[in-house]
Every structure is written in structure tokens, then in C-alpha cells.
N, C-alpha and C positions, 0 to 999 in steps of 0.2 A: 207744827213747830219742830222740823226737823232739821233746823238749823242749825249747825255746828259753832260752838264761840271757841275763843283761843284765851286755853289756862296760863295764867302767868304767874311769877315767883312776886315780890315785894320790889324786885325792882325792873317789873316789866319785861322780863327777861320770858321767852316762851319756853312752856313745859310741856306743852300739850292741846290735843281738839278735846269736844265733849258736845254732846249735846245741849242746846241750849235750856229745854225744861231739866235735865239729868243736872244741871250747873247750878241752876235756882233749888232745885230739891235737895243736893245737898251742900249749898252753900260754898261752894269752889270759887277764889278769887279768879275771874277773868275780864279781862282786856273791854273795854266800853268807851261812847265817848260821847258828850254833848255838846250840843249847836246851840250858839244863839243868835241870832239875825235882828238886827234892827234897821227900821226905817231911815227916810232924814232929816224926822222929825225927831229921832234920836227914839224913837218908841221899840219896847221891845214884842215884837212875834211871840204868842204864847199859843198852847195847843192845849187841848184836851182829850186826853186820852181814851180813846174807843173804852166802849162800856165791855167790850169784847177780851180785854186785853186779860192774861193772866194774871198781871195783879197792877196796882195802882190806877184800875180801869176807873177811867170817868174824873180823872184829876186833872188839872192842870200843870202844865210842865213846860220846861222851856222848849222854843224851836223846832227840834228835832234832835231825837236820841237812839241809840240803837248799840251794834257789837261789829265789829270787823269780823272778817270773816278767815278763818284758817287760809295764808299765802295773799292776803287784800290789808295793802298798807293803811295807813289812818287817814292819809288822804281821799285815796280813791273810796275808803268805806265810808267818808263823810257827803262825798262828793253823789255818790250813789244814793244812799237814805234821803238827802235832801231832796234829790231829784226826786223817788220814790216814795217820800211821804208828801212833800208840799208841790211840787211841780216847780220847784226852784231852782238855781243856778247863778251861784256869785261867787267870787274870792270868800275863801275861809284863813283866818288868820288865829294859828296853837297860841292861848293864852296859858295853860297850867291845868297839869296833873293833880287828882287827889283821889285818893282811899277810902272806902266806906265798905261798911258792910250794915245790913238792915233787915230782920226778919219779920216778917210779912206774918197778919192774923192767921193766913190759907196756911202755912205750913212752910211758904218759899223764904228763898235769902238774897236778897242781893250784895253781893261782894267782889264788888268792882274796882278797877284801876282807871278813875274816867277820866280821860284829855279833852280837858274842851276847848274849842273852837268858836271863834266868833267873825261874823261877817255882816254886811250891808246890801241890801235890795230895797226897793218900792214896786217893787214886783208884789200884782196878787198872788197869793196863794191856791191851788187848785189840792183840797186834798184827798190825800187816800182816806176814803170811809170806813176799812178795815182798820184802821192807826189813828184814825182821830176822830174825835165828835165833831168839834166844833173850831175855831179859831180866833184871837183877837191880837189888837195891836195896843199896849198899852203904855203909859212913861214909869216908869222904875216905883220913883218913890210912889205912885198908884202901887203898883205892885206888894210892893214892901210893908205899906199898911195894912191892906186886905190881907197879906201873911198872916199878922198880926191880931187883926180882928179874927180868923177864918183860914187856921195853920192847918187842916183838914181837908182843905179845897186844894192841897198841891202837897205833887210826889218829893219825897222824901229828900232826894239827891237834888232836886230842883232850890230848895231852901238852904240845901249845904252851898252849892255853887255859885246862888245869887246871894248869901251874906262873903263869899271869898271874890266875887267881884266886886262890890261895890265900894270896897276900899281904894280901889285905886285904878282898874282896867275899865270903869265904867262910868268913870267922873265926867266924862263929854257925854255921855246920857242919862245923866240926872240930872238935867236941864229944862 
């Protein structure tokens, strides 16, 4: 994990690289972003996260998520993880910025500025076994109950993002 992420102020504004566990360890707000891909069956792409991963391993989460990389804008950083976790390629379309910070049982933080992105395929997925367990395709309000029964089976920022869409960027798929 010697992957560099890029520190930002409160309003995105860049201050700096760092390393990506040195960011989690100690809690430094940096620059993230998440994907969500749905079918045209309006269904959304969900992943499960490698049991490998440094924390939130083995959960379910949206699409694909990840960090730009110091001088890699938010598109091509989005364009690149998709490609490199699912085997995918589609139009991605910026829906909305938001803020979190989350400390982790292990000791880590997450304290991110996440832009997420949302796009359309019926493309299979091919994916990385390093980044994911497993995959499925499911419709929303499925989604949103299982939350609710079963808030434990999914990462953190995935339950921030999917209650700030479904208010209104996700109304043509909860159908």
C-alpha cells in the first residue's frame, strides 16, 4: 500500500500527498470518490469487499471506490479504478460531494471528501480478486431494506451516499 492520496482543506482545495495507510492511521482529510453503475434494469452494481482489504473487508459497498492519485484528476482516477476493479467502461456522470470522517475498530480513520459518480452498463463485470469478493446486481429499495435489517453487511460511506441519493438522483431507479 504504497499508494500516495492527496490531502485537501474543507474545500477541496489541495495541501498535499501522503501516503495512503500514513492517511488512515492518522486520520488526515483526503480527496476520494465513489462510483455507482447501474443496469437497465435500473439495478444497482454492488461489490464486496476483499476480505484482504485494510478495513471494511468483507462488506458490501457501492460499485467502485478508491482515491485519485497526486496530479490524476477525478475523472481519469474514476475512469482508471473502474476499469481496474470491474473490467468496466462507461460514461460516468459527478452527482455530489460529501464529508465524513469514521474511525475504524483496527485503529484507522476515514476522512474523506467523496465526489461520487454515477453511470450506466449491462456490461458483465470481470473482477479484481485483490478488491473484491464477490458481486451482485440489485434494485435499490432491495437494497435499503437489507440496510436496515443487516446495517453491518455494508461499509460505512456506502449507507451515507445511498440515503443522500435516494432522495432525488435515484428516483428513475427505484423502480
Amino acid at each position: 500500500m504504497n499508494d500516495k492520496v492527496i490531502l485537501v482543506d474543507e474545500n477541496d482545495n489541495e495541501v498535499g500527498g501522503i501516503n495512503k495507510l500514513e492517511a488512515h492511521q492518522k486520520g488526515l482529510l483526503h480527496r476520494a470518490f465513489s462510483i455507482f453503475i447501474f443496469n437497465s434494469k435500473n439495478e444497482l452494481l454492488l461489490q464486496k469487499r476483499s476480505i484482504q482489504k485494510y478495513h471494511s473487508e468483507g462488506l458490501w459497498s457501492n460499485s467502485c471506490c478508491s482515491h485519485p492519485k497526486p496530479g490524476e484528476s477525478l475523472l481519469d482516477a474514476t475512469t482508471r479504478r473502474l476499469h481496474e476493479e470491474l473490467d468496466l467502461h462507461c460514461s460516468l456522470n459527478f452527482a455530489f460531494s460529501f464529508k465524513y470522517k469514521i474511525k475504524f475498530i483496527n485503529g484507522l480513520t476515514e476522512n474523506e471528501l467523496d465526489h461520487v459518480f454515477i453511470g450506466q452498463t449491462d456490461d458483465t463485470p470481470k473482477i479484481n480478486k485483490m478488491e473484491i469478493d464477490d458481486w451482485k446486481y440489485a434494485k435499490c429499495e432491495h437494497i435499503l431494506s437489507d440496510m436496515e435489517t443487516n446495517p453491518d453487511d455494508y461499509t460505512e460511506w456506502f449507507k451515507i451516499c445511498i440515503q443522500k441519493l435516494q432522495g432525488h438522483l435515484m428516483k428513475p431507479y427505484l423502480n
